[in-house]
N, C-alpha and C positions, 0 to 999 in steps of 0.2 A: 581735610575733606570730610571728617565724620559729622562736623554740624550742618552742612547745606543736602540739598532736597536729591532725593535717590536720583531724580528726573535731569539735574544740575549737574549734577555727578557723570550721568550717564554719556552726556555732551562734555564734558571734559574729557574725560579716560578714553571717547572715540576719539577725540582730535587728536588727541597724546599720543593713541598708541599709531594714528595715520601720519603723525608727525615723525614716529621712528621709522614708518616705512616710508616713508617720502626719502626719509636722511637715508639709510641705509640703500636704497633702491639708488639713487644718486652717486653715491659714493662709489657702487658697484658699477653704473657708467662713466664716472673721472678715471676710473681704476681699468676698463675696458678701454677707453679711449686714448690713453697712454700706452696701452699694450701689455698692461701689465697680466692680463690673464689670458695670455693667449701659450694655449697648450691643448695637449693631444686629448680630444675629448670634452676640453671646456666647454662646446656651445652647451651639449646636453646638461654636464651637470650645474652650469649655472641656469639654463632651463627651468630645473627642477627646483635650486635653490631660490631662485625668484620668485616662482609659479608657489609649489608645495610649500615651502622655508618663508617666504618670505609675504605675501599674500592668504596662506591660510591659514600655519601650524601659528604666526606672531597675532595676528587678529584675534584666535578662536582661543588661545590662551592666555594673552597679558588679560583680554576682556573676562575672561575665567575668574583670575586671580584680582582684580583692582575691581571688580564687581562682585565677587566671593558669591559668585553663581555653579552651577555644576555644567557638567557638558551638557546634558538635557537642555539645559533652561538656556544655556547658550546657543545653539546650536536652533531653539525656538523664536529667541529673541532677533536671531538671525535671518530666520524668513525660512527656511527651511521644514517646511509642512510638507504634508503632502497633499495634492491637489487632483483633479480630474481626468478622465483618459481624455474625454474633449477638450479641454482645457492644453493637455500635451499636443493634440493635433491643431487646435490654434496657435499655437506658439511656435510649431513649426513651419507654419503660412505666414505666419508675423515675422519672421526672422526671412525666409524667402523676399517677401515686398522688403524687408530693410537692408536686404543685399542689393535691390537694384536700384534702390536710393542713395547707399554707401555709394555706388559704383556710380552711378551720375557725377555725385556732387566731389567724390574724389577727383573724379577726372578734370571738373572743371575748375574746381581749387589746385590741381597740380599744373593747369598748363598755365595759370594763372602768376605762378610761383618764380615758374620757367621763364615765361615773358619778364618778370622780374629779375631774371637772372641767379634764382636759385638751383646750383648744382646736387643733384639727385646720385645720391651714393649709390655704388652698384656691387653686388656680387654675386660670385657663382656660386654655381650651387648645381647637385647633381640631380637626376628627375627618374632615379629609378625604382619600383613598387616599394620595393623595402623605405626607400627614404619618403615615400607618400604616407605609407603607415604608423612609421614613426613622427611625420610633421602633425597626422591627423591628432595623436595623443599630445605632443609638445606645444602646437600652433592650436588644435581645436578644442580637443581634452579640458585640459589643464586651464589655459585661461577664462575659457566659460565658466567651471568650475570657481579656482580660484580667484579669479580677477572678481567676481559677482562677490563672493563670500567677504573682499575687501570693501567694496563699495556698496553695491546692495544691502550687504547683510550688518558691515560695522555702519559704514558711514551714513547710510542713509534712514537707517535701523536708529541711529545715535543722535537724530538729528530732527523726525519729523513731528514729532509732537509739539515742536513749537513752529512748526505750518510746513503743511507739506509741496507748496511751491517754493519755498527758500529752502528746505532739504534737495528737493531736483534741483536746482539749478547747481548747488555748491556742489552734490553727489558728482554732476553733470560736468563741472568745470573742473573739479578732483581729476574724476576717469580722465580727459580730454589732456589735460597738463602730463599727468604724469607718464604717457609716450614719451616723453622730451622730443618731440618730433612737429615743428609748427606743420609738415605736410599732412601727419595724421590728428594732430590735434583738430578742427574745425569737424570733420565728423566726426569725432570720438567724442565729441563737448553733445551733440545730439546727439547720437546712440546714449550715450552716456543717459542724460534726460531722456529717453524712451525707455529704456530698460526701467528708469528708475518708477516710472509711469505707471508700468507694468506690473512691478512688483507690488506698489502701492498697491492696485483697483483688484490684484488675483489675490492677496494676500498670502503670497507665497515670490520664493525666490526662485522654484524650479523653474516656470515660465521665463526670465530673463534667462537664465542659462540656457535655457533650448536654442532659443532666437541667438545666446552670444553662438552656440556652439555652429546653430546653421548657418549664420553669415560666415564664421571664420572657416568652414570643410566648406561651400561651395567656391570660397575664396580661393583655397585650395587646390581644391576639384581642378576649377578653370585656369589655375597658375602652372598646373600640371600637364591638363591638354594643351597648351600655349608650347611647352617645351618637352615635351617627353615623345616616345614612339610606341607606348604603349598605351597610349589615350588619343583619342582625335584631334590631330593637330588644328590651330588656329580658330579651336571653338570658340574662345571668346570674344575674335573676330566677328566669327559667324552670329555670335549672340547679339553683338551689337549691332550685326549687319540689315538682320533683320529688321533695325529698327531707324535704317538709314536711306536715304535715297541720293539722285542725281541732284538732284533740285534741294538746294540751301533751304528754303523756307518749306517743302515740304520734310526737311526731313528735323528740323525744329518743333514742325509742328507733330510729329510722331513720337518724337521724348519727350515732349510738355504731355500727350497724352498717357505717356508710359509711367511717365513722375506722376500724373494725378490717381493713373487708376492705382499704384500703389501705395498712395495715399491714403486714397480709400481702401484700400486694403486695410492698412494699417489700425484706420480709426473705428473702422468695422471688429479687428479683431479687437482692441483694446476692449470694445465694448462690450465683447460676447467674454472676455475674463474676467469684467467688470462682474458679469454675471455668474461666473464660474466661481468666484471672490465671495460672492454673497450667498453664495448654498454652502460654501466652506464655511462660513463667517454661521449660517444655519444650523450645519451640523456640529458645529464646536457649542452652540450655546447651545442644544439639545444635548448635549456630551455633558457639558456641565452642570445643566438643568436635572439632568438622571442624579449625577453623583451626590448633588443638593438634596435633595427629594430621598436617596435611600438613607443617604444619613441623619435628616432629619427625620425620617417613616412618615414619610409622606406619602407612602407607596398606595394609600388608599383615597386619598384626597385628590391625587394629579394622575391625570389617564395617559401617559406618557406615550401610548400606541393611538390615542387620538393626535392625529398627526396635523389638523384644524388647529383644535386647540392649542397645540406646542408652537405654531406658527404663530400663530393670534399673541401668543404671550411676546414670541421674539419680537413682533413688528412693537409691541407697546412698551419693551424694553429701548427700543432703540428711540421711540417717541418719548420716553420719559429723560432720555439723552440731551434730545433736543428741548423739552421744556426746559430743563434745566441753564441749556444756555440761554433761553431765551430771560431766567428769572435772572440768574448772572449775568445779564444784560451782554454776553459776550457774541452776540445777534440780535439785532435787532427785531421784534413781528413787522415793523415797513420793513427793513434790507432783505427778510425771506421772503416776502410777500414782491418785491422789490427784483428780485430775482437780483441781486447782489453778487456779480459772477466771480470775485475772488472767494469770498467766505463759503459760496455755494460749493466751488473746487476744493475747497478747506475740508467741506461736508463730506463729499463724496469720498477723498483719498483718505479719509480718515476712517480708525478702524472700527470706530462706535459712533459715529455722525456726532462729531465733540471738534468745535472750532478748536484752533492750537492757543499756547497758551503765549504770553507774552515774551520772546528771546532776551533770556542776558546773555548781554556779548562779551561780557569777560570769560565766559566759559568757552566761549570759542574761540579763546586764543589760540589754539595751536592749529587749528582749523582755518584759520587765515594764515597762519606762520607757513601750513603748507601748501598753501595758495601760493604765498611769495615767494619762498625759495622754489616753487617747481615752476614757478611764472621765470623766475632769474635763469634757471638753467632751460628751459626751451627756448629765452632768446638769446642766448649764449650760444646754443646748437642751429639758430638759425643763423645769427649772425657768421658761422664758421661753415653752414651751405651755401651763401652767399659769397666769401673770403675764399675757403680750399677749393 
C-alpha cells in the first residue's frame, strides 16, 4: 500500500477496518443466537463491548495505526470539531422532527411486515427508574456516540471525497444493514443518509449525534410511559391520538400534515447547519490564516482584526477553488451556469466547494464485501421472522 495515493489509501483502510466490524459484529449475533452468551449480566457487558469495543475503541485505533496518524488528527478526520450553541439547539429540533418520521414510517413498514406474515420477537423487560437510566446511557448514550464515530466519522469520513452523494447512500445502506433486522433496517437506511447529510453541510459530527441521541431517549421516554407507573401511562397513545380522528380520510389527512410539516422541519434545520457549517469552515480558515501570516511576519502587511477584509480573502479562496475546477474542466462554465443539480450537491457538501474526484473501485472492496455479507445475514434473520 506504500506506492498508491494517501486519498486511495484512506478508502481502503475505511472498508477494511468496517469489514472487521461487520465480521466481528456478526459473529457476535450467530454466537447470541445459539445461546451461546446468555449469562448473568451479559446484556450490559456485551452492550458496552459492541457500543465502546467495538464501534469506537476498533475504528479510532486500527485508523491510528494503518494511517500512522495521532489521536488529534484522528479524532479530526473524524468530524469531531467543535461547533455552535445554535447549531446544538438545531440539532435537537432536527432530531425531535426525525423522531416523528422514524415513528410514522416504522409503524407503517411494521404492519406491512405483519400483513406478510412476519413474526415480531418479543421480550420483557422491566420499566423501573433505575432501568430507564441505565437504558438512557446503553440505548441513548452510547450509540449516538459510538454508532456515529463508526459511520459518520470512519465511513463516511473515508469515503466522500470521491462524491458525496455515493458516500450517503453507502454510509446510509452501512448503518441500515448492519441492525440485521429487515424491521429496522428501511428507516435506519434514511436516518442513516440524513445524519450523514448533516454531518457533511455542519462539518462536524456533533450535530448527527445530538439528533441520534434525541431520537433514541424520546424513543425511550415514550417506551417507558407505555409501560411503567412511574411515567404517564399510554402517552404514546395519547401522542398519536392527537393526530387521529373518527373519520378514515380525515384522519390521513392529519399525518400527511404531520409528516410534511416535519419535513420541513427537517429541511429548514439542515439548512440553518448548512450555515452554522460555513462560519465554522470561516473561523478555521481565519485560524489558519493567523498561524500563516505570524510565521511568515506578515503581521504587518495583513490586518487580521479587519474582519471585511479576512472575509473577502476566505470568499476568494473558495472562488479560486472553483476556478480551478472549472480550468480542470472537472465542471463545466454551461453545467454551473446550468445549475447542474448533482455537481451543484457535489459543491455544496464539499468541504472547499471541489467537485469529488473520480472513484476506484477496487479500493472499495471490502466496502462492498460489507454490503454483502450484512445484506446475507439480515435476510437470513428475515427469513427466520417469517419461519419461527
Amino acid at each position: 500500500m506504500k506506492n498508491i495515493l494517501e486519498k486511495d489509501k484512506l478508502v481502503f483502510y475505511s472498508g477494511f477496518i468496517y469489514f472487521v466490524i461487520a465480521s466481528i459484529f456478526i459473529g457476535i449475533r450467530i454466537c447470541s443466537f445459539f445461546g451461546l452468551l446468555n449469562f448473568p449480566g451479559a446484556n450490559i457487558i456485551f452492550k458496552i463491548i459492541m457500543q465502546v469495543g467495538l464501534m469506537f475503541l476498533i475504528p479510532v485505533l486500527l485508523y491510528k495505526v494503518f494511517m500512522n496518524k495521532s489521536f488529534k488528527q484522528t479524532f479530526y478526520h473524524f468530524g469531531f470539531k467543535k461547533t455552535t450553541s445554535k447549531a446544538v439547539g438545531i440539532s435537537f429540533l432536527a432530531g425531535l422532527c426525525m423522531f416523528f418520521l422514524v415513528l410514522y414510517f416504522s409503524s407503517v413498514w411494521s404492519a406491512i411486515l405483519e400483513l406478510l406474515g412476519y413474526h415480531f420477537s418479543s421480550s420483557s423487560s422491566s420499566y423501573s427508574v433505575w432501568d430507564f437510566f441505565v437504558d438512557v446511557i446503553f440505548v441513548g448514550c452510547l450509540p449516538a456516540i459510538c454508532e456515529e464515530t463508526t459511520h459518520r466519522g470512519l465511513t463516511l469520513n473515508g469515503m466522500k471525497h470521491n462524491g458525496g452523494i455515493r458516500a450517503i447512500v453507502l454510509t446510509g445502506l452501512l448503518f441500515g444493514l448492519l441492525h440485521i433486522n429487515i424491521v429496522q433496517f428501511g428507516y435506519a437506511f434514511l436516518v442513516g443518509m440524513l445524519l450523514c447529510v448533516v454531518t457533511m453541510v455542519s462539518r462536524s459530527i456533533i450535530p448527527a449525534m445530538i439528533m441520534h441521541f434525541t431520537n433514541n431517549f424520546i424513543g425511550l421516554f415514550l417506551s417507558y410511559s407505555q409501560n411503567s407507573t412511574w411515567l404517564q401511562n399510554g402517552l404514546v397513545d395519547s401522542l398519536l391520538g392527537m393526530f387521529s380522528s373518527s373519520s378514515f380520510i380525515l384522519t390521513v389527512i392529519m399525518r400527511i400534515l404531520v409528516i410534511t410539516l416535519c419535513l420541513y422541519g427537517i429541511c429548514w434545520c439542515v439548512g440553518k447547519l448548512f450555515r452554522e457549517g460555513k462560519k465554522l469552515d470561516y473561523l478555521e480558515f481565519k485560524k489558519n490564516l493567523k498561524r500563516e501570516v505570524i510565521k511568515n511576519g506578515l503581521q504587518n502587511d495583513i490586518d487580521l482584526n479587519n474582519e471585511i477584509f479576512v472575509y473577502n480573502l476566505y470568499r476568494e479562496a473558495n472562488m479560486i477553488n472553483l476556478e480551478n475546477q472549472l480550468k480542470e474542466q472537472k465542471i463545466t462554465f454551461r453545467e454551473m451556469m446550468a445549475g447542474n443539480a448533482k455537481k451543484a450537491t457535489e459543491l455544496i457538501l464539499s468541504d472547499k466547494m471541489v467537485t469529488p474526484e473520480k472513484p476506484k473501485r477496487k479500493y472499495y472492496f471490502f466496502f462492498y464485501l460489507s454490503i454483502a455479507i450484512l445484506t446475507i445475514a439480515t435476510i437470513v434473520d428475515t427469513v427466520l421472522g417469517f419461519v419461527l
